[in-house]
C-alpha positions as CSV (number, residue, x, y, z in Angstrom):
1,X,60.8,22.0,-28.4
2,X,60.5,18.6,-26.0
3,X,57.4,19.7,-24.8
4,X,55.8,20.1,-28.5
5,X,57.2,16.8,-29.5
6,X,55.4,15.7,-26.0
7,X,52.5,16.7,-27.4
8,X,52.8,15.3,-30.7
9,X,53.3,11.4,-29.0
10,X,50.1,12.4,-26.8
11,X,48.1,13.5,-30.4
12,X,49.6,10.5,-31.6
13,X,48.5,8.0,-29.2
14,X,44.8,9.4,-29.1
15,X,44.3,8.6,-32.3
16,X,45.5,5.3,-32.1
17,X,43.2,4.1,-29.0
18,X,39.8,4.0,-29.1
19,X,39.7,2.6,-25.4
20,X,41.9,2.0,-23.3
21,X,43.7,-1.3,-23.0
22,X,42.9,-3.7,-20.5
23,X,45.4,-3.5,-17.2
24,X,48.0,-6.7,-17.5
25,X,48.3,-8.5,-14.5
26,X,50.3,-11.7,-13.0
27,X,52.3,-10.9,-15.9
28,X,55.2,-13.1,-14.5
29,X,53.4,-16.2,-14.0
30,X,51.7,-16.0,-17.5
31,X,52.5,-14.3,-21.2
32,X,49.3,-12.7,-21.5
33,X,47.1,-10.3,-19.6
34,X,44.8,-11.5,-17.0
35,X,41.7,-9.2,-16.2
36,X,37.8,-9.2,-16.7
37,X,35.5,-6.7,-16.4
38,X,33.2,-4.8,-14.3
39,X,29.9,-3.4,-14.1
40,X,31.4,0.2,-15.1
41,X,33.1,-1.7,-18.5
42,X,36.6,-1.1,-16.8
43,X,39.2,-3.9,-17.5
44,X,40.3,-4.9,-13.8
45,X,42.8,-7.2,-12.8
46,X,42.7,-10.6,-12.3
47,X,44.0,-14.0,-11.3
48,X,44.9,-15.9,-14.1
49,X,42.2,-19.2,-14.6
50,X,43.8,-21.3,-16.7
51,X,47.7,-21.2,-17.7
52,X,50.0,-23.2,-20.5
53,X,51.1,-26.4,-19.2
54,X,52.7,-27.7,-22.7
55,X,52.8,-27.7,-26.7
56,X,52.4,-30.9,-28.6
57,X,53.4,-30.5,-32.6
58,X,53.1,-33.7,-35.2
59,X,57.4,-34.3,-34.5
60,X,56.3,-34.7,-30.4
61,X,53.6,-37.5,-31.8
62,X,56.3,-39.5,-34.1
63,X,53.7,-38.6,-37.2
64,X,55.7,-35.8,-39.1
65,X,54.7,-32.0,-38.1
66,X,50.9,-31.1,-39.2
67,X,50.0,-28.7,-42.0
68,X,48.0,-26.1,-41.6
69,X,45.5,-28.1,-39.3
70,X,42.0,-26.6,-39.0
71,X,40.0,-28.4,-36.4
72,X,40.2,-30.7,-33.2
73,X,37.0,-32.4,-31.2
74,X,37.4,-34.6,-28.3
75,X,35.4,-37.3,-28.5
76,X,33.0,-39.0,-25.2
77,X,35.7,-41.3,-25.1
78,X,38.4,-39.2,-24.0
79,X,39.5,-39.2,-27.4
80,X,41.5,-36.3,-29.3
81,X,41.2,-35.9,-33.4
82,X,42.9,-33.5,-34.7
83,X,42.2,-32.3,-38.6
84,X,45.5,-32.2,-40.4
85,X,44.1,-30.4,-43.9
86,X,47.3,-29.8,-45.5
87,X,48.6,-33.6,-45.0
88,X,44.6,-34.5,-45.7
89,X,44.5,-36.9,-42.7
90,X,43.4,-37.3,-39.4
91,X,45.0,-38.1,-36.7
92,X,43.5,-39.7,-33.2
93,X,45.6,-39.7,-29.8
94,X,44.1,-40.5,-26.5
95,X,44.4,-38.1,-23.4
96,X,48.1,-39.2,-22.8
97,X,48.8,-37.7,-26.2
98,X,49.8,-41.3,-27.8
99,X,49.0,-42.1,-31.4
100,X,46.3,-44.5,-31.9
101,X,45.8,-43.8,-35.4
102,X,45.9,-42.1,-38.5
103,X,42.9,-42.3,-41.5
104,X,44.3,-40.9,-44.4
105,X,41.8,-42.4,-46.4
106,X,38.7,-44.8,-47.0
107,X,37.4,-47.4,-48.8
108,X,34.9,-46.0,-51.5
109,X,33.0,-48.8,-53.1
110,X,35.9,-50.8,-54.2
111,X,38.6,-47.7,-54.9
112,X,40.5,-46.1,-52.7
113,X,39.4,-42.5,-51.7
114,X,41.5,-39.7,-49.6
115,X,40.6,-36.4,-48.0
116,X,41.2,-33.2,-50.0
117,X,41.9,-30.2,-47.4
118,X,39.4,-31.4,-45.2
119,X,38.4,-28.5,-42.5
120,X,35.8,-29.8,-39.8
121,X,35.2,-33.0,-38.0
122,X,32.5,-34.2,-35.2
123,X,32.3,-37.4,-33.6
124,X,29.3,-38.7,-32.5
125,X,27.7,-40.8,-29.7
126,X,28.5,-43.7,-31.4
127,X,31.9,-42.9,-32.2
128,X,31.3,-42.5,-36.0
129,X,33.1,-39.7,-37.3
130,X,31.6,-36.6,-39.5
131,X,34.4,-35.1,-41.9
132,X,33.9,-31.8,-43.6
133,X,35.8,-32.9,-46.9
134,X,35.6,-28.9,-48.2
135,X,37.6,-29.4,-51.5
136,X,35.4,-32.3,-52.2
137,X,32.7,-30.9,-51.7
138,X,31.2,-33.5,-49.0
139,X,31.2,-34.4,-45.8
140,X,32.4,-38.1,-45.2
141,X,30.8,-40.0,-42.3
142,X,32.8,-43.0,-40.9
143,X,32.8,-45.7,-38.3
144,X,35.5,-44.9,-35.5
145,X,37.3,-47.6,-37.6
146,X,37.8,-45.6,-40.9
147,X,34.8,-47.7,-42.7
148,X,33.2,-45.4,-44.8
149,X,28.9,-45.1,-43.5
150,X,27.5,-42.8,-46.3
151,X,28.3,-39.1,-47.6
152,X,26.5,-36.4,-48.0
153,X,27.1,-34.6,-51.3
154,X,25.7,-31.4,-53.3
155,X,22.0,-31.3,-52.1
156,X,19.3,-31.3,-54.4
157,X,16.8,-28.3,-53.7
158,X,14.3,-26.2,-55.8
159,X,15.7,-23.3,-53.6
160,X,19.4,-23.9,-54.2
161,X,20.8,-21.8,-57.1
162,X,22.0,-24.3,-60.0
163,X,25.5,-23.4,-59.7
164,X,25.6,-24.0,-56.1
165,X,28.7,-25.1,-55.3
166,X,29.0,-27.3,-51.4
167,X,32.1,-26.8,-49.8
168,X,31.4,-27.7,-46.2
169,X,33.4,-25.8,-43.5
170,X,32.1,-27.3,-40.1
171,X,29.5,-29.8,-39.3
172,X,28.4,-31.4,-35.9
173,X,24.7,-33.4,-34.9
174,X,22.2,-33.7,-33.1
175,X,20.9,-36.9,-31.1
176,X,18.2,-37.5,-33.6
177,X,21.1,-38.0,-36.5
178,X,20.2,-34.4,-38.0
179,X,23.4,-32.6,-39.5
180,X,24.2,-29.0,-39.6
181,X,27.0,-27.7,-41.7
182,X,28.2,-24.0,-42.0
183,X,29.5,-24.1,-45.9
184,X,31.8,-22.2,-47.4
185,X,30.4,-19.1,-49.0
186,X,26.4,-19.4,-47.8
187,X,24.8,-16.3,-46.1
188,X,21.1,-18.3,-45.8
189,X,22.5,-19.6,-42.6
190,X,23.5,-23.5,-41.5
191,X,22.8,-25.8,-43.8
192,X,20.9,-28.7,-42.5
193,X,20.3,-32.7,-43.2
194,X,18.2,-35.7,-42.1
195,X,20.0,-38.8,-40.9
196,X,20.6,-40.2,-44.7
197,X,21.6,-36.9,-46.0
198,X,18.9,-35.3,-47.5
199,X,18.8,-31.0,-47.5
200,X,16.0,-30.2,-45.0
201,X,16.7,-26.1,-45.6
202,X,18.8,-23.2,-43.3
203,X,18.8,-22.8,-40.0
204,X,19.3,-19.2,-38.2
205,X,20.0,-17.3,-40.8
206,X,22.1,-14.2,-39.5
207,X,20.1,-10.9,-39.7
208,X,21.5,-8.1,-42.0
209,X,22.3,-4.8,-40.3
210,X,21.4,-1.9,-42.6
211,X,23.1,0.8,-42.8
212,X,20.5,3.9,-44.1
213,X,22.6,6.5,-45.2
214,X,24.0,3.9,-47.5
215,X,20.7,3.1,-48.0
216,X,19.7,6.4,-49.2
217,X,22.4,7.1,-51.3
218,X,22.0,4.3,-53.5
219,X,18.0,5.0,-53.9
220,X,19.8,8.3,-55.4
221,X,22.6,6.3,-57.6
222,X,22.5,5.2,-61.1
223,X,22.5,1.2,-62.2
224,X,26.0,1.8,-62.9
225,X,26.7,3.5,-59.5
226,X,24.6,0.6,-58.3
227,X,26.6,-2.0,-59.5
228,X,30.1,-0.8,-57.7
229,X,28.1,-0.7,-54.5
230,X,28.7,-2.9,-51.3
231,X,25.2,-5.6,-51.0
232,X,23.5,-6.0,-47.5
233,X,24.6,-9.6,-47.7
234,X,23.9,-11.4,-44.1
235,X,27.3,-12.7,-42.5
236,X,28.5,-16.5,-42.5
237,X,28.8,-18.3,-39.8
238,X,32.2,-19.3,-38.6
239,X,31.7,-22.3,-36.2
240,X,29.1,-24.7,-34.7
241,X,29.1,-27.1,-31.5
242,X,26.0,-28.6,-30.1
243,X,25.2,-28.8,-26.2
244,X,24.1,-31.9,-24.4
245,X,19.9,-30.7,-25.0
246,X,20.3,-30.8,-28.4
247,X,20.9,-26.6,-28.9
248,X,23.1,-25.9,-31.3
249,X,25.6,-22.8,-30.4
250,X,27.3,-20.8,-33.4
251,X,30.1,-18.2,-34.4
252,X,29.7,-15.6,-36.8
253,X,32.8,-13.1,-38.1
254,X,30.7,-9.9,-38.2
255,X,33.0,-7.3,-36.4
256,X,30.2,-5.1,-36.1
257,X,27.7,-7.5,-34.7
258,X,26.4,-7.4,-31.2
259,X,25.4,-11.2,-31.5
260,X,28.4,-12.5,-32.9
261,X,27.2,-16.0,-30.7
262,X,23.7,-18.2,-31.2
263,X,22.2,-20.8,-29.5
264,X,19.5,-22.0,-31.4
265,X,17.1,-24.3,-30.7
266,X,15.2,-27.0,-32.9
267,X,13.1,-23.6,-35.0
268,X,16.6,-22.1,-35.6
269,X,15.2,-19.2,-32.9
270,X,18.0,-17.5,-31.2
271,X,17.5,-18.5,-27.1
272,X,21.2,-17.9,-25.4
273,X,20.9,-15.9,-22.4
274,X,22.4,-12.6,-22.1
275,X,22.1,-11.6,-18.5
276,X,25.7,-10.3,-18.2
277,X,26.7,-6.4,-17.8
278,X,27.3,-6.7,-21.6
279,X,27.0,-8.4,-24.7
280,X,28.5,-11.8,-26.0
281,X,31.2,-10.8,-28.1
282,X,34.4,-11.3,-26.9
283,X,36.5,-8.3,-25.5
284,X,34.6,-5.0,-24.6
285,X,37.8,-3.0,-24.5
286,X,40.0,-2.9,-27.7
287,X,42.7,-0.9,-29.1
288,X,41.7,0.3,-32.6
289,X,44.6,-0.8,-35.0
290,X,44.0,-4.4,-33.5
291,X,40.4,-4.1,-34.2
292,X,37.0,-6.0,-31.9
293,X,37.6,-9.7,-31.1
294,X,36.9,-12.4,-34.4
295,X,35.4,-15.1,-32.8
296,X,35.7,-18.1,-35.2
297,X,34.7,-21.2,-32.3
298,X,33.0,-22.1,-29.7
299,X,33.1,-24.9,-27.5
300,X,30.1,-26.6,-25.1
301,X,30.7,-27.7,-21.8
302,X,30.0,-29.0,-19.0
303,X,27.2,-27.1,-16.2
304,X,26.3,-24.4,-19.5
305,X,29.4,-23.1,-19.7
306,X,30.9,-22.2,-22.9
307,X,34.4,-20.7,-24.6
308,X,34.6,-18.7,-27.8
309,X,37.6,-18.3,-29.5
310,X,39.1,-14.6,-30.8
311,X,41.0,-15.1,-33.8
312,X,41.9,-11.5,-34.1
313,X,43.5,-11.4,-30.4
314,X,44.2,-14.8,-29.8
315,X,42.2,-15.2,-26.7
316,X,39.6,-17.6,-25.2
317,X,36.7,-15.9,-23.7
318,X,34.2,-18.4,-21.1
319,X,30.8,-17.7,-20.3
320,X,28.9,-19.3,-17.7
321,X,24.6,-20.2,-19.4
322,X,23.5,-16.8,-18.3
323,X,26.0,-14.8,-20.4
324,X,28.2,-13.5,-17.6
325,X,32.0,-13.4,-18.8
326,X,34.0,-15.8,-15.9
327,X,37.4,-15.7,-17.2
328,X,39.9,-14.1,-20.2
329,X,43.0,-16.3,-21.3
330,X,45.5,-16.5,-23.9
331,X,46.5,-13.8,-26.4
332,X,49.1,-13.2,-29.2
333,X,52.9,-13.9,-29.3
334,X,55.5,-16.6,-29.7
335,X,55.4,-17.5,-25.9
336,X,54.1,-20.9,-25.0
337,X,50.8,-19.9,-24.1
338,X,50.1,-17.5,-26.9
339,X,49.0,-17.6,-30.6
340,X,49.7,-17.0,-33.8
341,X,46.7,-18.0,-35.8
342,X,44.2,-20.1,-33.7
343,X,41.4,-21.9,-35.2
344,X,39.7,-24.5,-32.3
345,X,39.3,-24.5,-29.1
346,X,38.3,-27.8,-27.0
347,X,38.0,-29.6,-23.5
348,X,39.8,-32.6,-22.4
349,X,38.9,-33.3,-18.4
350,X,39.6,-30.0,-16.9
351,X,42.3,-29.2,-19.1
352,X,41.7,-26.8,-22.6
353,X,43.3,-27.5,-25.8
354,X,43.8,-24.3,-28.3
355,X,44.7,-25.5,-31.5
356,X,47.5,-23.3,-33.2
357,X,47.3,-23.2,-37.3
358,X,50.3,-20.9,-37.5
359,X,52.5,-22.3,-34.7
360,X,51.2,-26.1,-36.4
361,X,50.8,-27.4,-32.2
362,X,48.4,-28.1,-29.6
363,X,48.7,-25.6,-26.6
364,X,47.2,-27.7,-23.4
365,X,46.0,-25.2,-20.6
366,X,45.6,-26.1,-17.0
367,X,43.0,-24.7,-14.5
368,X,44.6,-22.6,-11.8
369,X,43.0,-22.4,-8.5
370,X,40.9,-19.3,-9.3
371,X,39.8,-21.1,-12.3
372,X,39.0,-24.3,-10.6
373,X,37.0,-22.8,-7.6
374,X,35.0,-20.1,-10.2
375,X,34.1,-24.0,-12.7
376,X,32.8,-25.5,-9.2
377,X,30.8,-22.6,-8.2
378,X,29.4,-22.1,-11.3
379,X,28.5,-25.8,-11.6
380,X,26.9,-26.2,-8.2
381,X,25.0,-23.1,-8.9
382,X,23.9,-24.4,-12.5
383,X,22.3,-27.2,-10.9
384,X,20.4,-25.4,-8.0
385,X,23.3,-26.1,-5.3
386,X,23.3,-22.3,-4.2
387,X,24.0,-23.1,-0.5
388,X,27.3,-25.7,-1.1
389,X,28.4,-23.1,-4.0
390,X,28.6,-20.6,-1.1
391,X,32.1,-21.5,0.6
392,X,33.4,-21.7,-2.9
393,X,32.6,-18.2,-3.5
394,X,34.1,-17.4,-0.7
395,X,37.7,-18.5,-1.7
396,X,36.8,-17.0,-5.0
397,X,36.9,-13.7,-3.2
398,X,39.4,-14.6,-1.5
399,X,41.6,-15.3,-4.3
400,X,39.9,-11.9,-6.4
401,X,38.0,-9.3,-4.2
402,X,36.8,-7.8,-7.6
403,X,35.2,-10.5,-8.9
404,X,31.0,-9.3,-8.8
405,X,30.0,-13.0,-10.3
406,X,30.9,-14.4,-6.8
407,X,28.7,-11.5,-4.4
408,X,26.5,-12.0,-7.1
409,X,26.4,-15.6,-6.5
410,X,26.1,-15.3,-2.7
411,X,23.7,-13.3,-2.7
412,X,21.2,-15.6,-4.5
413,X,21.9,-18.2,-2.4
414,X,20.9,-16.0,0.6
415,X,18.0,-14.5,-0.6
416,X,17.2,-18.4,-1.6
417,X,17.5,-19.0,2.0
418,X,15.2,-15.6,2.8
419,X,18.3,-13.7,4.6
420,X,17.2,-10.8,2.4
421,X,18.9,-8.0,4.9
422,X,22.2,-10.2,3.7
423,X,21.2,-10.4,0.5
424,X,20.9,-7.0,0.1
425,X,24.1,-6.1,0.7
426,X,26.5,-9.2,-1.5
427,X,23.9,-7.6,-4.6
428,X,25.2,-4.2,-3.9
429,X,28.4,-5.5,-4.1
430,X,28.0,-7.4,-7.1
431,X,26.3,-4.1,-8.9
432,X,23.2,-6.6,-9.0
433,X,20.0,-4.2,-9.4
434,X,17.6,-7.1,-10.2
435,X,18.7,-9.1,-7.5
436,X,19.1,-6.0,-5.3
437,X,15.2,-4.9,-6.2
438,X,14.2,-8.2,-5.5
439,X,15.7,-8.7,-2.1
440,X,14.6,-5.1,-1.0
441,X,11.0,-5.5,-1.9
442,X,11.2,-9.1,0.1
443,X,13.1,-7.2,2.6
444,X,10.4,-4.7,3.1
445,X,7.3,-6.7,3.4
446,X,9.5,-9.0,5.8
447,X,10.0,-5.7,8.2
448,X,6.6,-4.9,7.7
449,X,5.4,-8.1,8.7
450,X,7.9,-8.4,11.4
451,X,6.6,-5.0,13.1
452,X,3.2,-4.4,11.7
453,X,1.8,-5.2,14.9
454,X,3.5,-2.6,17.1
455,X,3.2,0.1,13.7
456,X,-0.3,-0.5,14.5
457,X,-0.4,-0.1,18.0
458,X,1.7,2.7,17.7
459,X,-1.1,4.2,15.2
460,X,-3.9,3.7,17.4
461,X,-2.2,5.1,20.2
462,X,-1.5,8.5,18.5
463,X,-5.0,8.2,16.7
464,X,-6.7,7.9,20.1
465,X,-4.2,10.7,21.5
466,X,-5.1,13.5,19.0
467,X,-9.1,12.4,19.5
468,X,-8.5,13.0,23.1
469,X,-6.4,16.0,22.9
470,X,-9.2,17.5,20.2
471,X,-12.0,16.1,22.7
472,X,-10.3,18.2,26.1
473,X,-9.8,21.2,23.7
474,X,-13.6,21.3,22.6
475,X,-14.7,21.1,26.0
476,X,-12.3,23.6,27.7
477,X,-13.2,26.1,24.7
478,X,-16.9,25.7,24.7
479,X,-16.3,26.2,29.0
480,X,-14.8,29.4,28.8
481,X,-17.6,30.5,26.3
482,X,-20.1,30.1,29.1
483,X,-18.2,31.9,31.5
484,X,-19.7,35.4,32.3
485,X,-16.2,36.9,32.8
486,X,-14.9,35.5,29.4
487,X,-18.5,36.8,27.7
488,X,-17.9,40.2,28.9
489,X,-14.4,40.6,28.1
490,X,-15.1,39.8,25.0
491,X,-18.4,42.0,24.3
492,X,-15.8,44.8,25.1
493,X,-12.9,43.6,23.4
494,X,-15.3,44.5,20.2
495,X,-15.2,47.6,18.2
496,X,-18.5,49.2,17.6
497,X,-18.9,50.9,14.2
């Protein structure tokens, strides 16, 4: 009887997991599991990069505790902002976490004017401020000191719908004053504006995935059958940021897609880099009731590295600018240090700020010694510093012995320094097979070069040798033909018919 119910928890538990969950690790040092993953797609353990240092809520500020807040961008100033929506203000602290003010409204051509659950902010090089007013369907632009610059209402278009209704989301610009807003229920893609708020059109508009069996069966349906059917209807997006080159990076929700992150540039084409073992989309291994990662924002930083936010696990994912995944932190719970619904993730120095909706706090995160060493590596090598990122790597490894990125990164900077043989071997490591094809091929011709001479000599030897050896067998054969003895013996060796 024990054993059958044995089975039945075993049954059970199949079902439940698609894939097996990643392997915790440091577990006592930090709430949430620490791992990444390898060529193979196996979650391995690792050092933790970045861990909770401490909350701040509205009652640690002296403001009152936030509302639902929805957004938070540092500003080039060192800056923070954080979008209370439900109290419709927001609030601006520097980077020791004092008040410096609080605009809960603005001066709108005489009258007073307020915020109605605003949802996304930028801040631009000049400090002005770009509020996505959603329930007001605009997004406010002010000066750092609450004056009130211009706003951008419902556009005017001949290919906007006449019931279009703008309820902005997210916004952030670009250098040359352009504005991109994801709005609230468009599919076309980001909505975009010139400097004085006029509707230029969509930017990268998310493809639609068809499904054809779906497909097929509603060729074979009825209108009315038609009508209860799901549309192919392309995905919002979730999230925008924009990098230092003007590129602007973007979330979408799609569980399902396998580009569930953009970096567009200026034609709205689709340019970020995916040279990693897998795809850009948060966590490869998932357990089936919790469902793929949600990624709802990204954040830019420094040396092309970039963090995405899972809303549906809690947990920051980072990339380095050729896709490979450098670090996992965060995760659900009610542990400093985990989530209950986050909604923005953003940089302050080396520190990273998760804002919590459902736990109404900041959670400030602080770069371990793993994650410091694997930023600086990946810095030094962003900017063609190969040979100084070296010694980094080293304590990388010393710190992780699984972690490929750092044989990986090695071995570039030897084959940069044309120690293929070496090279060879930290790209085997690093389950590199580009880098590994390259440094064999330069490997070879280097041997060949190296000993080409004496492969020659070699060649000619062994060619003169066998001419010789043929040479003294001709002659010795045709001598023994002319021999009388060896003429005889063999006239009689024949049979006569």
């Amino acid at each position: 009887m024990a054993a059958k119910k044995w089975l039945l928890v075993v049954a059970v538990a199949s079902l439940l997991f698609v894939h097996a969950a990643p392997v915790p690790a440091f577990a006592s040092s930090t709430p949430y599991e620490s791992y990444n993953y390898n060529y193979w797609e196996e979650a391995v353990p690792a050092p933790a990069a970045y861990i909770p240092g401490r909350t701040i809520s509205g009652s640690d500020l002296g403001i009152g505790e936030f509302l639902e807040p929805a957004d938070m961008v540092v500003a080039g100033s060192g800056l923070i902002y954080i979008v209370d929506s439900g109290n419709g203000r927001i609030v601006c602290v520097d980077d020791q976490w004092k008040v410096q003010s609080v605009i809960t409204g603005f001066d709108n051509a005489g009258k007073a004017d307020s915020f109605k659950n605003p949802s996304g902010l930028f801040i631009d090089d000049e400090s002005n401020l770009y509020v996505a007013d959603t329930d007001n369907g605009r997004v406010v632009v002010l000066t750092k000191d609450g004056d009130l610059l211009r706003l951008i209402e419902k556009p005017q278009s001949d290919i906007l719908a006449s019931d279009f209704k703008f309820n902005p989301l997210k916004v952030t610009v670009d250098k040359a004053k352009r504005v991109y807003v994801v709005a609230k229920g468009v599919y076309e893609g980001i909505m975009q504006f010139d400097e004085n708020g006029s509707f230029i059109g969509y930017v990268g508009t998310n493809k639609v995935k068809r499904d054809y069996t779906e497909f097929l069966w509603r060729f074979l349906s009825t209108k009315a059958q038609k009508a209860q059917m799901v549309l192919f209807i392309p995905t919002e997006f979730s999230n925008i940021d924009i990098d230092a080159k003007g590129f602007v990076y973007a979330t979408n929700i799609d569980p399902d897609s396998r580009e569930p992150v953009k970096r567009l540039n200026p034609s709205g084409e689709d340019v970020l880099k995916r040279f990693g073992y897998f795809d850009v989309r948060g966590d490869i291994l998932f357990r089936r009731v919790v469902g793929p990662s949600k990624l709802i924002d990204v954040k830019v930083q420094e040396n092309g590295r970039y963090s995405v936010l899972d809303a549906n696990q809690g947990k920051v994912f980072t990339y380095d600018d050729e896709g490979n995944l450098l670090y996992v932190y965060g995760g659900k719970g009610n542990q400093t240090g985990t989530f209950k619904i986050p909604v923005a993730i953003e940089s302050s120095g080396q520190n990273q700020l998760v804002l919590d909706r459902g736990k109404s706090n900041i959670v400030v995160f602080e770069p371990t010694k793993f994650g410091s060493s694997v930023n600086e590596a990946i810095g030094l090598h962003y900017n063609g510093e190969d040979k100084l990122a070296v010694p980094i790597w080293q304590e990388v490894l010393r710190l992780n012995a699984n972690y490929d990125i750092a044989y990986i990164g090695i071995g570039k900077s030897l084959l940069m320094e044309k120690r293929n043989g070496e090279a060879l071997e930290y790209f085997k490591l690093g389950m590199d097979r580009d880098g590994y094809s390259v440094a064999y091929k330069r490997y070879r011709r280097e041997v060949m070069k190296e000993h080409f001479g004496t492969f020659l000599t070699v060649l000619l030897i062994l060619a003169a040798a066998w001419g010789a050896f043929k040479l003294v067998s001709s002659r010795r054969q045709k001598r023994m033909l002319t021999m009388p003895g060896f003429a005889a013996q063999s006239m009689k060796g024949e049979k006569t018919p």
